[in-house]
Residue frames relative to the residue before (quaternion, step in Angstrom):
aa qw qx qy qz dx dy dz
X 1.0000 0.0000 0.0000 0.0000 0.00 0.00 0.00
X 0.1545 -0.8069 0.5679 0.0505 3.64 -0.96 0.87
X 0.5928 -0.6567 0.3384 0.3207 3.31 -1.09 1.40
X 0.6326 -0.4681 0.4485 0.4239 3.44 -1.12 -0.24
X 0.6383 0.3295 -0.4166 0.5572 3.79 0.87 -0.34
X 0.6070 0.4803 -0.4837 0.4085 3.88 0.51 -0.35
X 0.5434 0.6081 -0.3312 0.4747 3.83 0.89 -0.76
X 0.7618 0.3494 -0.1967 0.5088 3.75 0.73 -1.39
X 0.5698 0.5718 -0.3348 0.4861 3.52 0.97 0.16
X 0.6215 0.4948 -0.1311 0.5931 3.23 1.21 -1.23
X 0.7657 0.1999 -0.2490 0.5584 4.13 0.77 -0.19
X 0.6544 0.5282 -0.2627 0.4729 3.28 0.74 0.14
X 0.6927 0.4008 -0.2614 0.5397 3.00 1.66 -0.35
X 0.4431 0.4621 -0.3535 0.6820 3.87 2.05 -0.08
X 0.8261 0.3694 -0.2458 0.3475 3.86 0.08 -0.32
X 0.3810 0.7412 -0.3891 0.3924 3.67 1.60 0.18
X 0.7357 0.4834 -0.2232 0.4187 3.25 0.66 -1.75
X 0.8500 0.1561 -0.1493 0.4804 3.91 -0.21 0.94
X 0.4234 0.4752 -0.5050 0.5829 3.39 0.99 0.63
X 0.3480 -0.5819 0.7043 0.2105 2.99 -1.87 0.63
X 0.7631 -0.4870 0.2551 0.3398 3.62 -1.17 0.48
X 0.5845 0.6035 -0.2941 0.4557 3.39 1.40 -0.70
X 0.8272 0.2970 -0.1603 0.4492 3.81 1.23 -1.32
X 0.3010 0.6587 -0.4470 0.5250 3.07 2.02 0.10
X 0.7079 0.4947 -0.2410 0.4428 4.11 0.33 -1.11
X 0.7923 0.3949 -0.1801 0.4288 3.23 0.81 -0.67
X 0.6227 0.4047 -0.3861 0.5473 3.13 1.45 -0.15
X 0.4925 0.6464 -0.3874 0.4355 3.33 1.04 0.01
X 0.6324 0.4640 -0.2182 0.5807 3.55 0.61 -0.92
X 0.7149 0.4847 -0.3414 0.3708 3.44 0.52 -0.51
X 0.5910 0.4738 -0.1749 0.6290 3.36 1.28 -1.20
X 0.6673 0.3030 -0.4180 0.5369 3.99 0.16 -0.32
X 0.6712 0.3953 -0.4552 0.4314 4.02 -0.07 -0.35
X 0.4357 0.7204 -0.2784 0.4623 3.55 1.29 -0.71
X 0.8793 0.1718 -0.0270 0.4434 3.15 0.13 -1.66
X 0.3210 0.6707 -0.4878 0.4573 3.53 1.80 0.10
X 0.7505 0.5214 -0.1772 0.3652 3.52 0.25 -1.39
X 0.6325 0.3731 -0.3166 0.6004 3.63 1.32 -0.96
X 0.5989 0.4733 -0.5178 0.3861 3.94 0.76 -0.41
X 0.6339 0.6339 -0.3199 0.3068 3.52 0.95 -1.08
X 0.7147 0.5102 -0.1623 0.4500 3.42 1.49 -1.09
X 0.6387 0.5523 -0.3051 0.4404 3.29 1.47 -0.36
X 0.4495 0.6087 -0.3907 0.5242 3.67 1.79 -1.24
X 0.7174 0.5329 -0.2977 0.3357 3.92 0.58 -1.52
X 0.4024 0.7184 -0.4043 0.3982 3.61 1.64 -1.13
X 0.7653 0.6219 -0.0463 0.1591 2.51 -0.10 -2.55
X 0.7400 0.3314 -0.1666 0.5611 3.13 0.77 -1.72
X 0.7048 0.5497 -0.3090 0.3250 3.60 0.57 -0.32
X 0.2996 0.8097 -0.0511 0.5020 2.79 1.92 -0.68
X 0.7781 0.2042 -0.0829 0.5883 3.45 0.44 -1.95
X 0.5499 0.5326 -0.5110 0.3909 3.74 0.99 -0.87
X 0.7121 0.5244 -0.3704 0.2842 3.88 0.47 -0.98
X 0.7439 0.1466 -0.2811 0.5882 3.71 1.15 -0.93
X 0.9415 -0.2304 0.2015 0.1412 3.18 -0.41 0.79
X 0.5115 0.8063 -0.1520 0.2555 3.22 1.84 -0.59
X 0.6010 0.2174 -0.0909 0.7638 3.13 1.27 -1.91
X 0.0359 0.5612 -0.7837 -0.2638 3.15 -1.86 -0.55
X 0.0149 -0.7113 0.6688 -0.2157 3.44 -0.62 1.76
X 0.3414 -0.7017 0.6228 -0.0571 3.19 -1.17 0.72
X 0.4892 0.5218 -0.4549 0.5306 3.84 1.73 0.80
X 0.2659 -0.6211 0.6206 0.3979 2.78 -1.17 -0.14
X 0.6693 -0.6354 0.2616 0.2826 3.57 -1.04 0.65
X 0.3103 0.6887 -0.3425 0.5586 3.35 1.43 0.87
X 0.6409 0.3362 -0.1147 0.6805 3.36 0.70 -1.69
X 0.6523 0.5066 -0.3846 0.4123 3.65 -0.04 -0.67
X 0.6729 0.6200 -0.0780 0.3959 3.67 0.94 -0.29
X 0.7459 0.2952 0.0215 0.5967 2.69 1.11 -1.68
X 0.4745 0.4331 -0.2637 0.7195 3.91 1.61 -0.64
X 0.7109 0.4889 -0.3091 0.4000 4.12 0.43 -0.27
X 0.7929 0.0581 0.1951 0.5744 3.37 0.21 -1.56
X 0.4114 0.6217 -0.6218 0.2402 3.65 0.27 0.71
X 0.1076 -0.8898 0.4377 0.0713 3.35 -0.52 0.29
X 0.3179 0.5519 -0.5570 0.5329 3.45 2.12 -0.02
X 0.6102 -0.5475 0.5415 0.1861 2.87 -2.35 1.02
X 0.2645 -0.7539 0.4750 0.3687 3.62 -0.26 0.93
């Protein structure tokens, strides 16, 4: 299985060769908001994951756990 930044590396690196810099950017942005969301769903996996065997013992729910985790907008 391959992370979301190994994925955007991997299409971005098939989709360089004949774009001009302008659709090269824009497919970029597309594929990182893309793979933002699949990173977001995997963190959720993960932690949910450990809550089941035994790993974490959290008390979020995996929403808060996320957003109290990896937000990164300035509050």
């Amino acid at each position: 299985m391959k992370t979301p930044i190994q994925e955007l590396i991997d299409s971005v690196g098939c989709m360089a060769q004949g774009l001009d810099a302008d659709e090269l950017y824009d497919y970029f942005m597309k594929e990182a908001e893309r793979m933002l969301e699949k990173e977001k769903e995997m963190i959720m996996r993960t932690y949910q994951d450990g809550l089941d065997n035994g790993f974490i013992n959290g008390n979020w729910n995996l929403i808060s756990y996320y957003n109290e985790t990896f937000n990164t907008k300035e509050k």
